[in-house]
C-alpha positions in Angstrom: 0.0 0.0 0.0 2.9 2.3 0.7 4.9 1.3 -2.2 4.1 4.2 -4.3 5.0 6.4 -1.5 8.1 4.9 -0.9 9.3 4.7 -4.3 9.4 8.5 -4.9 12.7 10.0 -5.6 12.4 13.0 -3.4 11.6 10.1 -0.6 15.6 9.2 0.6 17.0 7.9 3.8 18.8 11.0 4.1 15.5 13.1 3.7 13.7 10.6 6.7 16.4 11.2 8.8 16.7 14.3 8.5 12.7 15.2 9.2 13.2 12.9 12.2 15.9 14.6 13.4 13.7 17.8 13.3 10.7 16.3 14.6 12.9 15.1 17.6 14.0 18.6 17.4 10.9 20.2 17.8 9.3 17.3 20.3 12.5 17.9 22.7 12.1 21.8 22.8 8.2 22.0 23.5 8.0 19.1 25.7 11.6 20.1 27.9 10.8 23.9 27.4 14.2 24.1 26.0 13.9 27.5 25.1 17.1 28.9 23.1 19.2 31.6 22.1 17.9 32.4 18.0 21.8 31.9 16.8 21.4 28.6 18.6 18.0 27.5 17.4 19.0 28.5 13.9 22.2 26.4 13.9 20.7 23.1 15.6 18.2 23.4 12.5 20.2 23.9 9.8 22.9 21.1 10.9 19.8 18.6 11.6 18.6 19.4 8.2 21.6 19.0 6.2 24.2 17.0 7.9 21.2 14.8 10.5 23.8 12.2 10.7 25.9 13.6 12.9 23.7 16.2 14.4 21.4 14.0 15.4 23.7 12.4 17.7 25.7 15.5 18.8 22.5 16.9 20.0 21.0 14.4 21.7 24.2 14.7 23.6 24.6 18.7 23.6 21.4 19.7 22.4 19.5 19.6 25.7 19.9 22.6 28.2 17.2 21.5 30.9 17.8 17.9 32.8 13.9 18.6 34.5 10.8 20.1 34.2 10.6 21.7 38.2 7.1 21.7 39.3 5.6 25.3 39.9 3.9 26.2 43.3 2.2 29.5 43.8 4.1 31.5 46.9 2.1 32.2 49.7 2.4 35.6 50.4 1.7 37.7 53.5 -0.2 40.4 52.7 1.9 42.8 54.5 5.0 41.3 53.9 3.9 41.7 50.4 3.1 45.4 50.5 6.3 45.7 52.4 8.5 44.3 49.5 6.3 45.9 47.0 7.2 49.5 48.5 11.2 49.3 47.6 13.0 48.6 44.4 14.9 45.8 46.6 11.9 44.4 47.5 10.4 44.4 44.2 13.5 42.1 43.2 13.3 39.9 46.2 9.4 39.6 44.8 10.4 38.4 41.7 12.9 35.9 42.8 10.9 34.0 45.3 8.4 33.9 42.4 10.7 32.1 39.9 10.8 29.3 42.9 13.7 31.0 44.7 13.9 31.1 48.7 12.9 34.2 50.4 15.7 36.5 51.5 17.8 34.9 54.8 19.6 37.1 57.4 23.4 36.8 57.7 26.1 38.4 59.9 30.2 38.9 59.7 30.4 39.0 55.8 34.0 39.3 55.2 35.0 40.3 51.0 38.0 39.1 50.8 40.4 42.0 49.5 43.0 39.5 47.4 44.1 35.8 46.9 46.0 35.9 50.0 43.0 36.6 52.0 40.4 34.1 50.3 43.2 31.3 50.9 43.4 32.5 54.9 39.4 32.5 54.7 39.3 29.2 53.2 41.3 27.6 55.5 39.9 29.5 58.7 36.5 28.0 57.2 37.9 24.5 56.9 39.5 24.0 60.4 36.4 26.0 61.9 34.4 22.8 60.9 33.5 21.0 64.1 30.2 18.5 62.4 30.8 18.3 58.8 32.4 20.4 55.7 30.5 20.2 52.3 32.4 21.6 49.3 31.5 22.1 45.7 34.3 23.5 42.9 34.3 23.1 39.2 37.9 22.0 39.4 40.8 21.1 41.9 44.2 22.2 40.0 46.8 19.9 40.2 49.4 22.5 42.3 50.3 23.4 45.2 47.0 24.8 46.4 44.7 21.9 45.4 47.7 19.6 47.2 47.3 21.7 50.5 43.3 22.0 50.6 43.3 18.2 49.8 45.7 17.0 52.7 43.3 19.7 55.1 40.3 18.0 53.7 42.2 14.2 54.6 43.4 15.7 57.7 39.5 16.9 59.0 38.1 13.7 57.8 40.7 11.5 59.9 39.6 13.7 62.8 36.2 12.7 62.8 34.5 15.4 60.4 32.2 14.2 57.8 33.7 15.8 54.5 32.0 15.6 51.3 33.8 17.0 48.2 32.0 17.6 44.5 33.8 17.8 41.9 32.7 18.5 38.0 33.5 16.0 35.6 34.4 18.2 32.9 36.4 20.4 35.5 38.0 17.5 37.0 40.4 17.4 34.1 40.5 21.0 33.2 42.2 21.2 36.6 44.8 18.7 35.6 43.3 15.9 36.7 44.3 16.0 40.9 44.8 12.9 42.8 42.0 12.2 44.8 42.6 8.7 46.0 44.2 9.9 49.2 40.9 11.5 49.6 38.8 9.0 49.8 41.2 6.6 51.4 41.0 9.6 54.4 37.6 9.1 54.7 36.2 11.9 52.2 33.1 11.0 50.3 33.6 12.4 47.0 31.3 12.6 43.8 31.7 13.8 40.3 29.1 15.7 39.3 28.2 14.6 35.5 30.9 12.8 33.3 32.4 14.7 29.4 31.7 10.7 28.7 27.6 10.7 29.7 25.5 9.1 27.3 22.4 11.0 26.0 19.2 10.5 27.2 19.7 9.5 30.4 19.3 12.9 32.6 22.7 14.3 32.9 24.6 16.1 29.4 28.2 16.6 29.3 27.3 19.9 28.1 26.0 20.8 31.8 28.4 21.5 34.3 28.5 22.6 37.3 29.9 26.1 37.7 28.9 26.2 41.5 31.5 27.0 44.1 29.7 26.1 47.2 31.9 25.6 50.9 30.2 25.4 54.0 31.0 24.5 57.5 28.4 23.1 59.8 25.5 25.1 57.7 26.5 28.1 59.4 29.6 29.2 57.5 30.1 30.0 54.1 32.7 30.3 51.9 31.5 31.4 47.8 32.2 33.5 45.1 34.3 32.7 41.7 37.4 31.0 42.7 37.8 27.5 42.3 40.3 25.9 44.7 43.5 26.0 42.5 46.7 28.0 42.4 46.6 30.6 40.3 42.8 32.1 41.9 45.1 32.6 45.1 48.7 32.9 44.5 51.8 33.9 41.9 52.2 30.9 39.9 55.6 30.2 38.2 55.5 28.6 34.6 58.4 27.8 32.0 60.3 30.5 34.5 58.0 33.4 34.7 56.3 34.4 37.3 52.8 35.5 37.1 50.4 37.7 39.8 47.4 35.5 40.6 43.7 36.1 39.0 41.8 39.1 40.1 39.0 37.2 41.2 35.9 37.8 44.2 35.4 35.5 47.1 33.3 36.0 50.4 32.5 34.2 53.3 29.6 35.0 55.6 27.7 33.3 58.8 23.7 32.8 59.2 20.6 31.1 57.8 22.0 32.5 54.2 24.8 29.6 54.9 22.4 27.0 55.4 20.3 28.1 52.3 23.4 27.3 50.2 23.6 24.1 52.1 20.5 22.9 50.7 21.8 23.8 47.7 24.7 21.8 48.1 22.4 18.5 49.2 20.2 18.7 46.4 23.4 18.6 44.2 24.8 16.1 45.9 22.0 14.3 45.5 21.9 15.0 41.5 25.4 13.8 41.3 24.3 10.4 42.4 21.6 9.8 39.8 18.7 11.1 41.7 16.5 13.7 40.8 16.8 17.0 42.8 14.8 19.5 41.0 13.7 22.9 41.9 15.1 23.7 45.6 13.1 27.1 45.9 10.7 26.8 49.0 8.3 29.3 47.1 5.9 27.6 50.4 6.0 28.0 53.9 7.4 30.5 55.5 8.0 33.3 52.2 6.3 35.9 53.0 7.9 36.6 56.4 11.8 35.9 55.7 13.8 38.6 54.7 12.2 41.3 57.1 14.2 41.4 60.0 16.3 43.5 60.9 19.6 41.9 60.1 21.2 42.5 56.3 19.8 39.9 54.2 21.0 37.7 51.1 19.8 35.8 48.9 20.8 32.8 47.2 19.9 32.2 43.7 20.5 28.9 41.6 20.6 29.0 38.1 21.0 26.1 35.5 19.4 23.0 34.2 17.6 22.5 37.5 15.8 25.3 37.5 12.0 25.4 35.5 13.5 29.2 34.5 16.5 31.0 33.9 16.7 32.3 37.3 19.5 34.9 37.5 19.5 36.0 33.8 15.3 37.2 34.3 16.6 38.4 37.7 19.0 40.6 36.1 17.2 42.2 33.7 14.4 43.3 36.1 17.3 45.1 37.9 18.6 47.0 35.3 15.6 47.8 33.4 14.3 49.4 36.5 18.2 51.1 37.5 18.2 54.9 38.6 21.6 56.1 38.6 23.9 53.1 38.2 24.9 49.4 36.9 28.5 48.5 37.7 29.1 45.0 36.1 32.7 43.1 36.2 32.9 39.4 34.2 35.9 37.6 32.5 34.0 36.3 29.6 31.4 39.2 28.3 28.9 37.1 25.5 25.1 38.3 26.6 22.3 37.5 24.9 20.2 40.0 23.0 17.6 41.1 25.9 20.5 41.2 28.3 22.2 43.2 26.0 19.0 45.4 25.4 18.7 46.2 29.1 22.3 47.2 29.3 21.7 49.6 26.3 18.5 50.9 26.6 20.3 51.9 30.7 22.8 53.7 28.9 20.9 55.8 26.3 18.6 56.8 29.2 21.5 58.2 31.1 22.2 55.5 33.6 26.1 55.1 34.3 26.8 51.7 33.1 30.0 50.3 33.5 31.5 47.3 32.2 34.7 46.1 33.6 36.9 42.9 31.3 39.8 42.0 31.2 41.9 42.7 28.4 42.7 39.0 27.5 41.0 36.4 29.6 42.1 32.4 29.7 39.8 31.8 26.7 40.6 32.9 23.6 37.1 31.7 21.7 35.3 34.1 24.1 37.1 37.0 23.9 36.9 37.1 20.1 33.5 36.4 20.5 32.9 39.6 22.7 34.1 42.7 20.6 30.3 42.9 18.7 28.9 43.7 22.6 31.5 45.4 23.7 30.7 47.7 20.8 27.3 48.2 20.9 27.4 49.1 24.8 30.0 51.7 23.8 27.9 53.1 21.0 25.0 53.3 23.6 27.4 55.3 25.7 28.1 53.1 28.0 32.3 52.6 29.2 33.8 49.4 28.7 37.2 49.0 30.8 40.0 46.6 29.9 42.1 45.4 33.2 45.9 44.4 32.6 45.7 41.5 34.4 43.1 38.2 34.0 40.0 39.3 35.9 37.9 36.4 36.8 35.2 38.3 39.1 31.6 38.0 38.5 29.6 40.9 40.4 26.8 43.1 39.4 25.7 45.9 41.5 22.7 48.2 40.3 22.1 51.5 42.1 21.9 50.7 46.0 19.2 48.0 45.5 21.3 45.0 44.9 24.6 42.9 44.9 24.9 40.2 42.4 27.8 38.4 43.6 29.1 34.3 43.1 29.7 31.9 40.4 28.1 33.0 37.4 29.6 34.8 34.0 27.9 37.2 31.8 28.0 35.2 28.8 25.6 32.7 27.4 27.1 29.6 28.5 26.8 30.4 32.4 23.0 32.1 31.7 21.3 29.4 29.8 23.8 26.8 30.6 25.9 25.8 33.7 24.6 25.2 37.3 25.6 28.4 38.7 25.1 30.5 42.0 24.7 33.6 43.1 24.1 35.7 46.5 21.8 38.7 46.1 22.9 41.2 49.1 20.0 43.6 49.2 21.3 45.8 52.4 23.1 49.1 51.5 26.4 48.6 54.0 27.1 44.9 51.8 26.1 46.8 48.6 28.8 49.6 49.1 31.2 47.3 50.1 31.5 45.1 47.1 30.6 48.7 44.9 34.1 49.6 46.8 36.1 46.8 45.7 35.5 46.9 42.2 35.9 50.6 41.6 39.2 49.6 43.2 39.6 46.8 39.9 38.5 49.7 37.6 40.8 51.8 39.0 43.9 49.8 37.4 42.0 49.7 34.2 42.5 51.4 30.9 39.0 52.5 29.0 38.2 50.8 25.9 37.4 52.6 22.3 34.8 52.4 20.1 36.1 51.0 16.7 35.0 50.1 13.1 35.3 46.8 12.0 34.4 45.5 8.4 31.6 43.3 7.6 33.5 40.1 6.6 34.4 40.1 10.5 31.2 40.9 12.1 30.1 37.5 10.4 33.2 35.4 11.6 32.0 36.7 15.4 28.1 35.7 14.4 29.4 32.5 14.0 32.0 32.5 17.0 29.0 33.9 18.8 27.1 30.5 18.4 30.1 28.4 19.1 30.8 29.8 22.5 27.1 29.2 23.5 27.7 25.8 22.8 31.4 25.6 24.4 
């Protein structure tokens, strides 16, 4: 009956596979909400529809940004903790969050930025030996150096004593690090997980185009360490390489005590937990107990999750709010600068209206791909009259700071691979003394800065960055 059909010439494998491939396509996006950058959707279509034997497979293995569909719960809101919030910018923000599924603001104490690496590393250990119950710490990578050696052997050395220590590592960071030894680890006595595997095979919950960008170190679930360094050598000290010496990374750690460190140790669990093979989902409490939190008198954070995990893209829709509603300023400091368009128009648009917006890079970051990828924003923030500045030295700090409303500080970069990507976290500080305080520091980065200028590029290279625009997204 279906001979006819069959026989006609238009009718080849190459044409069933490749309306399969966008059938599966189009079945993986509605049913997964996968929603995507345009660039990206474009390319996954085109290279389905032409080459479908080997897009197919690559995305079935790449192709997927969201691992589940979190349920959604309605907060319950106190009415006048809800007119409370309602009446401040900050509050409007903290709104927003807890109804994308994030917890409610918690109250923390003794929040210590840490002015260099020399400080962080003194934190870090200070943190580590304050442990008395258990230690729970989350990195993309351990380097193979001095650094990861040392917080390694402290790690053995707490376990021995009788702490319970858990270390997560990511699977892809594990051998961008250099691949550590960690058999001495677990021989101490440390539990350790990887958290996905660059060797996962599709369809089966975890990509090895996920990863797990979420630096996460907490002592008893009352101390926490966070920010953007991972635990390796040159985040902290001069490193020393085929005889040169080299000043560490210009990067932005914290530590802080409270309820906001036990927030980030659920965080932690429910990763853990992923790591293993079971599903974690959506950790915001968006429940009990929302509409009170945040309104004591005590500064409060918040901490935000971003990533596959998460039924939105938490911290991207977070930022945006912030600066589409900015008053006077947006101060914003990333190694790798690739937004997508609606970040981008939010930057803009702040800039043409008169808003001070400031965007601090460095000059040549540890990725090459990205920071050829970056001149076409860089450009179009400083034909919007915004100022770009370019730092000497490799600036791995990820803050964002609007007005006196809010602090974005932690793990996540302003380009498209940590937005719509990576598991990432962040701490919203919402209290003006934090706010001015991490404001201070990086007007102290931008003061050993150089200003960028606008230039005029030809038209053959604003299409090889279109296409090294869609490649980074995927990288």
């Amino acid at each position: 009956m279906f001979t006819p059909f069959l026989d006609r010439e238009w009718l080849t494998v190459h044409t069933v596979l490749a309306l399969f491939s966008l059938a599966t396509y189009v079945f993986a996006s509605l049913a997964r909400r996968q929603h995507r950058h345009p660039s990206a959707a474009i390319g996954w279509v085109v290279a389905l529809g032409l080459m479908p034997y080997i897009a197919l497979p690559l995305f079935l293995m790449f192709g997927m940004r969201k691992t589940v569909r979190a349920p959604r719960r309605a907060p319950r809101w106190d009415p006048a903790a809800s007119a409370l919030r309602q009446a401040s910018a900050g509050g409007r923000l903290q709104s927003l969050a807890v109804g994308l599924g994030m917890p409610p603001p918690m109250p923390y104490s003794d929040l210590v930025v840490h002015q260099d690496g020399d400080e962080a590393l003194r934190r870090l250990r200070q943190v580590l030996l304050g442990a008395r119950r258990w230690i729970d710490l989350s990195t993309f990578l351990i380097g193979r150096d001095a650094v990861g050696a040392e917080i390694g052997e402290l790690l053995a050395r707490r376990a021995r004593e009788g702490v319970r220590v858990r270390l997560m590592i990511d699977g892809v960071g594990r051998y961008l690090g250099g691949t550590p030894r960690l058999q001495a680890l677990t021989v101490a006595g440390v539990q350790l997980r990887l958290f996905g595997s660059p060797w996962s095979l599709p369809l089966v919950g975890r990509r090895a185009n996920l990863r797990n960008h979420r630096k996460i170190i907490v002592a008893d679930g009352e101390w926490l360490w966070t920010g953007g360094r991972n635990i390796a050598a040159e985040y902290f000290v001069p490193v020393t390489k085929h005889g040169r010496t080299r000043r560490p990374w210009t990067d932005l750690t914290f530590d802080l005590r409270g309820p906001v460190a036990a927030e980030a140790a659920r965080r932690f669990e429910a990763d853990w937990q992923a790591a293993a093979g079971r599903p974690s989902g959506s950790s915001g409490p968006a429940g009990e107990g929302a509409g009170t939190a945040g309104l004591v008198d005590a500064p409060c954070g918040q901490v935000l999750a971003s990533g596959p995990d998460q039924s939105d893209d938490t911290v991207h829709a977070l930022l945006v709010n912030a600066i589409f509603n900015a008053r006077r300023r947006v101060l914003a400091l990333t190694p790798y600068f690739v937004p997508d368009a609606v970040l981008m128009m939010a930057l803009g648009l702040a800039a043409r209206r008169g808003i001070e917006v400031d965007v601090i890079v460095p000059q040549r970051s540890n990725h090459r791909l990205a920071d050829l990828a970056r001149p076409p924003a860089l450009r179009e923030l400083l034909d919007a009259g915004a100022r770009v500045w370019l730092t000497p030295s490799m600036l791995h700090a990820k803050l964002v700071v609007v007005d006196e409303t809010v602090a974005f500080c932690g793990s996540l970069n302003l380009d498209q691979r940590s937005l719509f990507l990576n598991y990432e976290m962040m701490i919203a500080f919402y209290d003006a003394p934090a706010i001015a305080r991490l404001a201070q520091w990086a007007h102290g980065v931008r003061a050993t800065a150089h200003s960028a200028r606008p230039v005029h590029v030809s038209v053959l290279r604003e299409f090889g960055e279109g296409l090294l625009r869609w490649l980074t997204f995927q990288l």
